[in-house]
N, C-alpha and C positions, 0 to 999 in steps of 0.2 A: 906639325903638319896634319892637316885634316886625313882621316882614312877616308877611302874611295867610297861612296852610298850607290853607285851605276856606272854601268858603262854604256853611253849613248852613242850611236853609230847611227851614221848618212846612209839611205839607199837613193841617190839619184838614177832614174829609171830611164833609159831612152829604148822603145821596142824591145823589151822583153830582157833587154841587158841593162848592167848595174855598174855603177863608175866604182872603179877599185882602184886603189893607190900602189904603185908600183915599188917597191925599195931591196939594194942589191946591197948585201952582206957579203962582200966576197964575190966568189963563184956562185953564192947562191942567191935565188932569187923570190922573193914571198910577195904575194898582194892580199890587202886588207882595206875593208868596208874603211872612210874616213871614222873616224870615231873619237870621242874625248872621253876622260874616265873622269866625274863629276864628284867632289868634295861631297861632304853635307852641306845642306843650306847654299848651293849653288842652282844655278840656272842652267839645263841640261840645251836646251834652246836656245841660246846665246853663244853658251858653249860650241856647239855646232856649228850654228854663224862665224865662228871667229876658225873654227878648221877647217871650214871650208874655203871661205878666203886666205887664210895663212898657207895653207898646203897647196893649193889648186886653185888657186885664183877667182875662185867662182862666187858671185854675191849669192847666196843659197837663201830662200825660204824655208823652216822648218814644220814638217804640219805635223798630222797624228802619230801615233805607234802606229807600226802595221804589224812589229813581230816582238814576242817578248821570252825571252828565258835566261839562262843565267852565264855568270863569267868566274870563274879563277880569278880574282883579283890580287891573292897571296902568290905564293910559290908553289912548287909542283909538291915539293913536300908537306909545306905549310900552308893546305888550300884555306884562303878567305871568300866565299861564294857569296855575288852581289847580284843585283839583276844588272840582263844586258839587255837595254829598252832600243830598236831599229826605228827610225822615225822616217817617213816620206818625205822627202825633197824636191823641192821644184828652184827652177833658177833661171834668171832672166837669159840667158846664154851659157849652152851646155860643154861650149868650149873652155877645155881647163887649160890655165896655164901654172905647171905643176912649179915649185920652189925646188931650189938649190938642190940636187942628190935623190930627187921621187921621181918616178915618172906615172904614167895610170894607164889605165886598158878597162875598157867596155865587154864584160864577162857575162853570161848568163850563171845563175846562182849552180847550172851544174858542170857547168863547167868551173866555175870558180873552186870547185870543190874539188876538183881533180888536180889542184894548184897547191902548191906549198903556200899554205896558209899561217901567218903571222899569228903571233904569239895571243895579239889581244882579237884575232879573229878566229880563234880556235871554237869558239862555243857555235859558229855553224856548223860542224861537221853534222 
């Protein structure tokens, strides 16, 4: 199995908030950017296209990077640090319809930060 070379994460924007994916563990509750952690020699842009539809139902365009810095792709003990590239989205209809066990919520970036944040969305803090 290929090691991870990025981790690319969705920001679909509506007014000032950002589409996050909802997922409950328990009693506990985390949301996180959609995002795919990308092989070598993979397509970061497709990648995306395919979680956005898989997850959320949403036929996604992917455009530019808007934010770039990095991610923990190993373990907490055994850090592997990759970049984590944020790309701007746009989508023919902003209604999501989430799959089996996610739900999503429309956050502003600070509020999303006041939020129990998921494992592979930890590198916004």
């Amino acid at each position: 199995m290929p090691k991870p070379s990025v981790l690319a994460a969705g920001a679909l924007e509506d007014n000032g908030r950002f589409l996050f994916i909802k997922r409950k563990n328990g009693e506990m509750e985390t949301v996180e950017l959609p995002y795919a952690i990308i092989p070598q020699g993979s397509n970061p842009v497709a990648a995306l296209t395919e979680v956005f539809l898989a997850q959320l139902g949403i036929d996604a365009q992917v455009h530019e990077t808007i934010y770039e810095t990095r991610h923990n792709a190993g373990s907490r003990k055994n850090k592997r640090w990759v970049p984590a590239l944020v790309f701007r989205i746009t989508a023919k209809s902003a209604f999501a319809k989430p799959a089996a066990g996610l739900g999503y919520v429309w956050l502003s970036l600070d509020d999303a930060r006041g939020k129990r944040l998921a494992r592979n969305s930890e590198w916004m803090r």
